[in-house]
C-alpha positions in Angstrom: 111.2 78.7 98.2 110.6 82.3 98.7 107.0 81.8 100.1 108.2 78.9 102.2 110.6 81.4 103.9 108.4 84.2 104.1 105.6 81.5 105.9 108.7 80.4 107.9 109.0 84.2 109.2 105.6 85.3 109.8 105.4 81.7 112.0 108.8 83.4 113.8 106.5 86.7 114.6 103.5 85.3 115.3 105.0 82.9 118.2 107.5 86.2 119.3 107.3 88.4 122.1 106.3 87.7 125.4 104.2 89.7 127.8 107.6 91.1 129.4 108.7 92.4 126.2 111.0 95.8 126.8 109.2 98.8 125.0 111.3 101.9 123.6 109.2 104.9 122.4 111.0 108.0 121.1 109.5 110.8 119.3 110.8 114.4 117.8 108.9 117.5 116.8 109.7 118.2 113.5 108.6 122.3 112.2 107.5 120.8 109.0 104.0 119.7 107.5 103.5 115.9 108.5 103.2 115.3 104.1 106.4 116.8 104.2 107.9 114.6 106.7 105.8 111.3 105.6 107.5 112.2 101.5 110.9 112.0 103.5 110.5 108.7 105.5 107.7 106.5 104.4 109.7 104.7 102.1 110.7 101.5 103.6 113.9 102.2 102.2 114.2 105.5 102.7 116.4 105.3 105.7 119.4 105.1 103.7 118.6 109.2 103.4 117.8 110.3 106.9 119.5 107.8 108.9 123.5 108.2 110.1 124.0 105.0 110.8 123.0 103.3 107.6 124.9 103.1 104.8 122.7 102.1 102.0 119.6 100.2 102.0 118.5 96.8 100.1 115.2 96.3 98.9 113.7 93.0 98.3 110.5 92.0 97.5 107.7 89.3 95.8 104.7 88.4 95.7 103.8 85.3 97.2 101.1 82.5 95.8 98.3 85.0 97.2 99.1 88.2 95.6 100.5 89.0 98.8 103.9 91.7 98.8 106.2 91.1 101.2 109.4 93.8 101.5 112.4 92.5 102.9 115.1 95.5 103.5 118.7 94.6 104.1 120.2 97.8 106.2 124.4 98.1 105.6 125.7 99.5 109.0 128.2 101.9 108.4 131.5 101.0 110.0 131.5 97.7 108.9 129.4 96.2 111.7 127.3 94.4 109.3 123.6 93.9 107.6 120.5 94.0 109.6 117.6 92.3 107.8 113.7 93.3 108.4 110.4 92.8 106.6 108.0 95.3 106.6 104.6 93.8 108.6 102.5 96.5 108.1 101.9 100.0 105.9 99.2 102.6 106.6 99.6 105.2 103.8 96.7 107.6 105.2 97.9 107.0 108.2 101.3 107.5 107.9 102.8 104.8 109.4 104.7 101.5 108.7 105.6 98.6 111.0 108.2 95.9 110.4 110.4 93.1 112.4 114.1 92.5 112.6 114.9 89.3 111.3 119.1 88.7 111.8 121.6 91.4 112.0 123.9 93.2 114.4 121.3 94.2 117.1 121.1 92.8 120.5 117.4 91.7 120.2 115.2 89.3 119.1 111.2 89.6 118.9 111.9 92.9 117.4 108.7 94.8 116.3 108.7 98.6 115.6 106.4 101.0 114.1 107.7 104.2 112.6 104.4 106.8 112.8 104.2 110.6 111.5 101.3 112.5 113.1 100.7 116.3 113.1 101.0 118.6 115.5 100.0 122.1 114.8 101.0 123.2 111.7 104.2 120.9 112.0 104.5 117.3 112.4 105.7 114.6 115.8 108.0 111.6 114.3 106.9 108.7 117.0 109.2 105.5 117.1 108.3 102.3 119.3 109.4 99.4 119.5 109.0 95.8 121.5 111.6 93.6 122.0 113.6 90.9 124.3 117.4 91.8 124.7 119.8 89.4 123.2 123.7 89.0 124.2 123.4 91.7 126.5 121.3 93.1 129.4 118.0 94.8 129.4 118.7 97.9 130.3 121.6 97.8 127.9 119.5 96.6 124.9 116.6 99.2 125.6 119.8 101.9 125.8 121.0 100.6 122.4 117.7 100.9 120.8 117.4 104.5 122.5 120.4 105.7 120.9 119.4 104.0 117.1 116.1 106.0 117.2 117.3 109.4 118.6 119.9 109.1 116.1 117.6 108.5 113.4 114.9 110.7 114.7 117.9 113.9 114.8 118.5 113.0 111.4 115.3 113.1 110.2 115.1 116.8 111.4 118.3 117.3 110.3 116.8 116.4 106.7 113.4 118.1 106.7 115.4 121.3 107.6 117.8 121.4 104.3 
């Protein structure tokens, strides 16, 4: 069952995102050492910590018939807006970066695939987020605003957390 829905979902990303895709890119120095940062966020769960807007984080995950891991994260909005669901796609330890895809939730997109990326920049760190996506339920310009205000939200709390 599990590895039928995970094929099921990697079939769903594979056939997403046209050419025309919107694109949102935000990024934040941050006056810490990009280890520093990376121990902070690279956790696919660790949003719960450094993001406002999430309440607390759900980790799923198994391995499917391959040996492959799959994590699934369920995000609880706060304010009672609901659960956004993503799967982590991709994890570059050295590299300090992971990718994942939005799945269902309270978001006004669909073909959603983002990449959360610390690099270092003199002796402190740059927090890049992108994203691709199609807007759902709403306008483009008002999707690519939505997803503007998610990642400078979570990108001023990640400063906001590397500086305690």
């Amino acid at each position: 069952m599990q590895r039928a829905y995970l094929t099921a979902i990697g079939t769903a990303l594979l056939a997403a995102g046209p050419a025309s895709a919107l694109e949102v890119t935000r990024s934040r120095d941050i006056p810490a050492p990009p280890a520093a940062v990376w121990a902070l966020i690279g956790d696919f769960c660790a949003i719960q910590n450094w993001h406002p807007q999430v309440q607390r984080c759900i980790l799923s995950g198994e391995d499917d018939d391959d040996g492959i891991r799959a994590q699934i994260r369920g995000l609880v909005v706060k304010g009672g807006l609901g659960t956004i669901a993503e799967v982590e796609t991709a994890r570059d330890e050295t590299g300090m970066s992971y990718s994942y895809s939005f799945i269902q939730g309270p978001l006004p997109v669909r073909a959603y695939n983002a990449t959360l990326a610390v690099r270092p920049n003199g002796e402190g760190s740059t927090v890049i987020w992108s994203a691709t996506f199609d807007a759902e339920g709403m306008s483009d310009a008002d999707a690519v605003a939505d997803i503007t205000g998610v990642f400078d939200a979570g990108l001023a709390g990640i400063a906001r957390e590397t500086a305690r």
